[in-house]
MMTF fields as JSON, N, C-alpha, C and O atoms, coordinates in Angstrom:
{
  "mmtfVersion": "1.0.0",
  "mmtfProducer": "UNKNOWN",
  "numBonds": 339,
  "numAtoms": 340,
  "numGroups": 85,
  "numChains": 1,
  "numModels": 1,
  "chainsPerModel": [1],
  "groupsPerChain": [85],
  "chainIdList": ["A"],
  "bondAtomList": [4, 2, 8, 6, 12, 10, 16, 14, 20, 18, 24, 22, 28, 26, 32, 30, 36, 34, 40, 38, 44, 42, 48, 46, 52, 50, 56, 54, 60, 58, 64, 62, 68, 66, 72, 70, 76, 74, 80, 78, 84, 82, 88, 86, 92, 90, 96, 94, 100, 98, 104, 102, 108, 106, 112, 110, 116, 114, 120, 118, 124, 122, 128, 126, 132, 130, 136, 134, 140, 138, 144, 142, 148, 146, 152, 150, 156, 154, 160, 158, 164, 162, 168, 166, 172, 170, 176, 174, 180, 178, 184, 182, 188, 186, 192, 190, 196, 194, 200, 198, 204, 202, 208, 206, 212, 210, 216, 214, 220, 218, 224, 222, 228, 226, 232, 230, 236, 234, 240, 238, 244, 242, 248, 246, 252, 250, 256, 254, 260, 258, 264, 262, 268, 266, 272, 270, 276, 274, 280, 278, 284, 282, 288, 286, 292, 290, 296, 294, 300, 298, 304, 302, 308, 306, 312, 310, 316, 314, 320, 318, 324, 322, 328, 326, 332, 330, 336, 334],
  "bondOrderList": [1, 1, 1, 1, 1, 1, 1, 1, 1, 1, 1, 1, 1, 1, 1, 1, 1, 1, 1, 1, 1, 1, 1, 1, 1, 1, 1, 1, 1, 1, 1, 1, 1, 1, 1, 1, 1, 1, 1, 1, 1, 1, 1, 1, 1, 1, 1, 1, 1, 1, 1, 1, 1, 1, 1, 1, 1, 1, 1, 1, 1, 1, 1, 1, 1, 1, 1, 1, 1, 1, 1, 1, 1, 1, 1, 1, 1, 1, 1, 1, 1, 1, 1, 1],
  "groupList": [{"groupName": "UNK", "atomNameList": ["N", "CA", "C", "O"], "elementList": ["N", "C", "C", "O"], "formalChargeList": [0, 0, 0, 0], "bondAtomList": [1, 0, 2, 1, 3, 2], "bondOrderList": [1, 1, 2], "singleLetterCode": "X", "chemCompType": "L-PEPTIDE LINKING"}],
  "groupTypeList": [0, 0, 0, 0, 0, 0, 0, 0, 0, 0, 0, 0, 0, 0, 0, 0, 0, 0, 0, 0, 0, 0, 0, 0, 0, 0, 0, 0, 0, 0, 0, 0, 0, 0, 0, 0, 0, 0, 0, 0, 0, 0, 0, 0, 0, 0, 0, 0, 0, 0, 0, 0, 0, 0, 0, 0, 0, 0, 0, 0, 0, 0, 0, 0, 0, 0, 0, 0, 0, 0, 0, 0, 0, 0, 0, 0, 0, 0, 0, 0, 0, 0, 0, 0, 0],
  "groupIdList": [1, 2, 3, 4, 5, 6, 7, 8, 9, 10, 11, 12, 13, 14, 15, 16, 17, 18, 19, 20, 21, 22, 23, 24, 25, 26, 27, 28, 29, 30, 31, 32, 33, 34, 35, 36, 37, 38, 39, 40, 41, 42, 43, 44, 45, 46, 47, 48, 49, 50, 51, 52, 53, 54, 55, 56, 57, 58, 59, 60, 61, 62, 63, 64, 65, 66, 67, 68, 69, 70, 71, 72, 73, 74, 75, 76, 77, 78, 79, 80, 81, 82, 83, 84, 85],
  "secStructList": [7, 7, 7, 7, 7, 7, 7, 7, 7, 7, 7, 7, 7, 6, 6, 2, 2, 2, 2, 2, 2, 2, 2, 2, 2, 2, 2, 2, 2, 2, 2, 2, 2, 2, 2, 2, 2, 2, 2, 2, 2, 2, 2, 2, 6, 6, 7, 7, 1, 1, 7, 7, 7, 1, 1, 7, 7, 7, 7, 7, 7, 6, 6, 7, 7, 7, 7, 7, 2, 2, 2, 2, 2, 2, 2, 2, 2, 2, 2, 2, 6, 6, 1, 7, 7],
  "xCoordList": [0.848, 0.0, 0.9, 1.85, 0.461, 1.348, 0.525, -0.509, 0.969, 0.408, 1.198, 2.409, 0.274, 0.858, 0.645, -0.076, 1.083, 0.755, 1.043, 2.269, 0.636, 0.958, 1.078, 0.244, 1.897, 2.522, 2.033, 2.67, 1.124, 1.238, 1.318, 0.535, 2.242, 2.457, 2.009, 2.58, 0.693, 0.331, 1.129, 1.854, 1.295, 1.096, 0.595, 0.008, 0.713, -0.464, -0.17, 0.947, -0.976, -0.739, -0.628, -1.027, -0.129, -0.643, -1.609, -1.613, -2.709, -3.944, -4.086, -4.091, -4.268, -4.474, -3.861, -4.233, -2.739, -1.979, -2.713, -3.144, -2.938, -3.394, -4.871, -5.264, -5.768, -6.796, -6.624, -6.91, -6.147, -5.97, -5.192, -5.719, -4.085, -3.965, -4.967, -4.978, -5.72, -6.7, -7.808, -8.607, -7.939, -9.115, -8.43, -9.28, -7.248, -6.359, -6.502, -6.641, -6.438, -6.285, -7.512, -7.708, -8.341, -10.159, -10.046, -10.268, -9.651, -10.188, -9.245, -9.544, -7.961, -7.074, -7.762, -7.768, -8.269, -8.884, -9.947, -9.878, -11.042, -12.218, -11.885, -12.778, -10.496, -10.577, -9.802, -10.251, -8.591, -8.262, -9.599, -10.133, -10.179, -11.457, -12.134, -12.141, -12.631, -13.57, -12.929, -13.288, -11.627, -10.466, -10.524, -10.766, -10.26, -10.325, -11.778, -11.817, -12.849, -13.876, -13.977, -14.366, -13.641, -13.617, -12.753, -13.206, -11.837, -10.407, -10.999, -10.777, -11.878, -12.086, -13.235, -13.196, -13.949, -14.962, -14.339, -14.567, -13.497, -12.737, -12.504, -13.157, -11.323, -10.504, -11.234, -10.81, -12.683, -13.915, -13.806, -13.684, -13.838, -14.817, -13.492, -13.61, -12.201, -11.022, -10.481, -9.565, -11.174, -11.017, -11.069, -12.171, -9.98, -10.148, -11.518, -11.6, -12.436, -13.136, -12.617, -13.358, -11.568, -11.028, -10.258, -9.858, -10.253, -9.139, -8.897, -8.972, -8.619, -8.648, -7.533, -7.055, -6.993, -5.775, -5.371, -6.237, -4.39, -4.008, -3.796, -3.945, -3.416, -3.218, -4.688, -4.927, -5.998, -6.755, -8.009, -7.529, -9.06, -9.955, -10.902, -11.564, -10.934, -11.837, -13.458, -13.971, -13.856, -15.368, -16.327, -16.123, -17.302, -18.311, -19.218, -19.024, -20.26, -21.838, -21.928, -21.275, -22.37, -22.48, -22.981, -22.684, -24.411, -25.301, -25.017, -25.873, -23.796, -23.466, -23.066, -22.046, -24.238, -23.607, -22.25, -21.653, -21.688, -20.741, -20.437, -21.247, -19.032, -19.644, -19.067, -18.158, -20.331, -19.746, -19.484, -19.239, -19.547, -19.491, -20.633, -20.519, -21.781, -22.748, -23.36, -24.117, -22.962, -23.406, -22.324, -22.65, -21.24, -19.889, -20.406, -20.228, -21.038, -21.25, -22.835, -23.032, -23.441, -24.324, -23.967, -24.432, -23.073, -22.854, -21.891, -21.266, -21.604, -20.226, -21.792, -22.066, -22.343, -23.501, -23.943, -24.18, -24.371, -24.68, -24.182, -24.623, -22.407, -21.677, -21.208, -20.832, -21.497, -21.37, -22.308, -21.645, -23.727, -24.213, -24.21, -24.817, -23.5, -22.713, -21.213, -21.246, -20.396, -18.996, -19.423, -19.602, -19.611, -19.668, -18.254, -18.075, -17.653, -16.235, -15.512, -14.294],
  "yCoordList": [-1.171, 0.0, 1.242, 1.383, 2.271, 3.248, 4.386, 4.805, 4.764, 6.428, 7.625, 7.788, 8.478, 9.882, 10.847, 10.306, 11.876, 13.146, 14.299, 14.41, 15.06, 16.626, 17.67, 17.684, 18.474, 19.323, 21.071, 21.552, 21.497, 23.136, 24.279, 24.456, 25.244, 25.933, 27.202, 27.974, 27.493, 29.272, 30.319, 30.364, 31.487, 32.07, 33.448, 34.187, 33.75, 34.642, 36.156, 36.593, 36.748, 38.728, 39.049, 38.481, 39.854, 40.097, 40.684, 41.164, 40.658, 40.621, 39.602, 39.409, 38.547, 36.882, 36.263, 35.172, 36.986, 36.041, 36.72, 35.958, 38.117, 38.15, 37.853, 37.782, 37.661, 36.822, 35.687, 35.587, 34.66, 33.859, 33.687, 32.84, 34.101, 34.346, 34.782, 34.223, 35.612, 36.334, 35.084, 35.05, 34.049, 32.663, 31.81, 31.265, 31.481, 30.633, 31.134, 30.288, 32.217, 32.737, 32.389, 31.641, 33.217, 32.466, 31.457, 31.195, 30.275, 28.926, 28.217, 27.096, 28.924, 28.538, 28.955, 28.18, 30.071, 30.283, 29.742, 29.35, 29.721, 28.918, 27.316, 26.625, 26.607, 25.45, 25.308, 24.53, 26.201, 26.24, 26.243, 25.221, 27.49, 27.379, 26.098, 25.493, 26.016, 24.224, 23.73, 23.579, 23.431, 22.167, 22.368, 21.483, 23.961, 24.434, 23.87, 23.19, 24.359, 23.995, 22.427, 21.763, 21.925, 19.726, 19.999, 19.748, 20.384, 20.135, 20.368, 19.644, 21.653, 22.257, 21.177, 20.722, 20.956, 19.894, 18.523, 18.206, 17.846, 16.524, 17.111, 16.776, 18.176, 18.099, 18.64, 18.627, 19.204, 19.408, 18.034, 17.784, 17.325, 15.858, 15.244, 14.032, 15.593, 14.852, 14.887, 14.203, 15.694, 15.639, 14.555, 14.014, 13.983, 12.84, 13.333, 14.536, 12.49, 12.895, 12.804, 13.305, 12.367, 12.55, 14.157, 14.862, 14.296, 15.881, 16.663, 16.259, 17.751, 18.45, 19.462, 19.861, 19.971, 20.854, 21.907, 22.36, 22.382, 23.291, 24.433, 25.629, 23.882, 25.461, 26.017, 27.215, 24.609, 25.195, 23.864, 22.846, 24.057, 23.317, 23.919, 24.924, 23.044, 23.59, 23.501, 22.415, 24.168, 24.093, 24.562, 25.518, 23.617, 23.572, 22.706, 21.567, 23.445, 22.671, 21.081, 20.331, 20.871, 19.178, 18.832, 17.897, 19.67, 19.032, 19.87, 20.051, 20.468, 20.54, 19.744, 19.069, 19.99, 18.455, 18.433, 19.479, 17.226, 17.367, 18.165, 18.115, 18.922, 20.004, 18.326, 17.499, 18.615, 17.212, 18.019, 19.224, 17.464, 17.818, 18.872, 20.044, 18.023, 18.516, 19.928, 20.647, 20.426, 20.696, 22.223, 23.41, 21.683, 22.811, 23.28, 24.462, 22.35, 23.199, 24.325, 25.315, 23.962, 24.963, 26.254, 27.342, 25.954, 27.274, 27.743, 28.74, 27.235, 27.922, 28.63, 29.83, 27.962, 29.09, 29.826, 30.827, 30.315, 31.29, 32.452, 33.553, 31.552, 32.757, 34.006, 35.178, 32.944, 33.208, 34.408, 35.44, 34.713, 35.653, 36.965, 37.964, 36.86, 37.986, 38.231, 39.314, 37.568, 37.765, 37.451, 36.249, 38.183, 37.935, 37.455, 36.545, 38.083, 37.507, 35.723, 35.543],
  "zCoordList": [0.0, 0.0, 0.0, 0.77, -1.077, -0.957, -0.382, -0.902, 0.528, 0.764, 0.409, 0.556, -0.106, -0.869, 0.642, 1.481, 0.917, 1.638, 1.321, 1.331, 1.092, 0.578, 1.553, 2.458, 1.526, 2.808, 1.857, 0.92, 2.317, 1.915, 2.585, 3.518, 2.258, 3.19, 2.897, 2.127, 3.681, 3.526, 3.536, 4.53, 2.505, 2.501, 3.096, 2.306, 4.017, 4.839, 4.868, 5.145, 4.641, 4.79, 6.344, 7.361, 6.161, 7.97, 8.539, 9.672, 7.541, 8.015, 8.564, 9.78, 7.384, 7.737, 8.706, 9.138, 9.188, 10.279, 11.435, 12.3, 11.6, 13.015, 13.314, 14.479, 12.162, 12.242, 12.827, 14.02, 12.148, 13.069, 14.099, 14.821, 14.594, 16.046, 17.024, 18.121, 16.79, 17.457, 17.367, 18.303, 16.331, 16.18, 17.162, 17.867, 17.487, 17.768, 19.816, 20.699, 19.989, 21.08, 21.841, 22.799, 21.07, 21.587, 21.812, 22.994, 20.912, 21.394, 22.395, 22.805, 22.856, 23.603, 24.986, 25.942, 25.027, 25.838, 26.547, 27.712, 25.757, 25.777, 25.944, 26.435, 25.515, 26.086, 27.736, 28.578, 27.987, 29.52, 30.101, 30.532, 30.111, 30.538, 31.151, 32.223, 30.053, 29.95, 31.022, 32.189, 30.286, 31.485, 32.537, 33.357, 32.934, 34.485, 35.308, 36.333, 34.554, 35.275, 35.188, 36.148, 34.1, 34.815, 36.173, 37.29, 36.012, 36.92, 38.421, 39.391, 38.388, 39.734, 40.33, 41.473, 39.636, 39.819, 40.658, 41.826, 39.678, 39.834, 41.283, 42.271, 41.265, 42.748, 44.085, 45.241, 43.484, 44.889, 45.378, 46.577, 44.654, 45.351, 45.533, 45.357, 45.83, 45.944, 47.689, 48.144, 48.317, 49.768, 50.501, 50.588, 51.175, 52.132, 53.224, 53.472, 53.774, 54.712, 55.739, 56.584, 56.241, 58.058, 58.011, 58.938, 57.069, 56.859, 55.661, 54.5, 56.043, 54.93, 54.56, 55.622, 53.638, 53.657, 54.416, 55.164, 54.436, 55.227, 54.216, 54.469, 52.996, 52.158, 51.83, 51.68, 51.704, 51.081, 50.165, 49.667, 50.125, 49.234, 48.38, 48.636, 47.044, 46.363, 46.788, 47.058, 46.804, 47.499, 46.029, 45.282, 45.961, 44.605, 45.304, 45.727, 45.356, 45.817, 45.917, 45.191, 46.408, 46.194, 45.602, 44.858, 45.668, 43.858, 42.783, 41.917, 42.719, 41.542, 40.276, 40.132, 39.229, 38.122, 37.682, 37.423, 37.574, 36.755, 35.163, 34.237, 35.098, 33.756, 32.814, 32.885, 31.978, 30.664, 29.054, 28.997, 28.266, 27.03, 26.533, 26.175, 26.643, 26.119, 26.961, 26.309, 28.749, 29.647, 29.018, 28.99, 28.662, 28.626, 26.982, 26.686, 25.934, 24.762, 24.848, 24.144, 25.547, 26.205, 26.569, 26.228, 27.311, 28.265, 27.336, 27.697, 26.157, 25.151, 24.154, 24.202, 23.614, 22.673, 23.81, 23.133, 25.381, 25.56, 25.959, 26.289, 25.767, 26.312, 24.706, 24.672, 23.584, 21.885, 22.328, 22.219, 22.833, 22.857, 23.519, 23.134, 24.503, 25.952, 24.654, 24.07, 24.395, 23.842, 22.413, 22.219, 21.455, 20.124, 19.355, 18.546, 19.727, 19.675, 19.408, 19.415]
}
């Protein structure tokens, strides 16, 4: 079996480049984000019950749902409407 691959390399004005930096930045953003809020979630519910830190715990409701995929693309279209951006 042979495979071909083709390598192309843009071109870009520097319009086009800081467009996408500025596309690239958003979604870098918007995914820490996301991660942060799994992360903070995960490490709420990570407390031993006989004890607890001395520097510090994350504290998040107890019936708070877990954020999932579908829970985090929600709250990404209503934030599309507050940040048009």
């Amino acid at each position: 079996m042979i495979n071909l691959t083709y390598q192309y390399k843009l071109q870009l004005t520097q319009q086009q480049q800081q467009t996408y930096d500025e596309w690239l930045e958003t979604s870098r953003r918007v995914w820490n984000y996301a991660l942060a809020e799994r992360k903070d979630w995960y490490k709420s519910r990570a407390c031993p019950i006989d004890r607890c830190s001395l520097r510090g715990e994350y504290v998040i409701r107890a019936d708070a749902p877990r954020p999932s995929f579908s829970s985090q693309c929600k709250a990404l279209t209503q934030a599309r409407k507050i940040y048009p951006e």
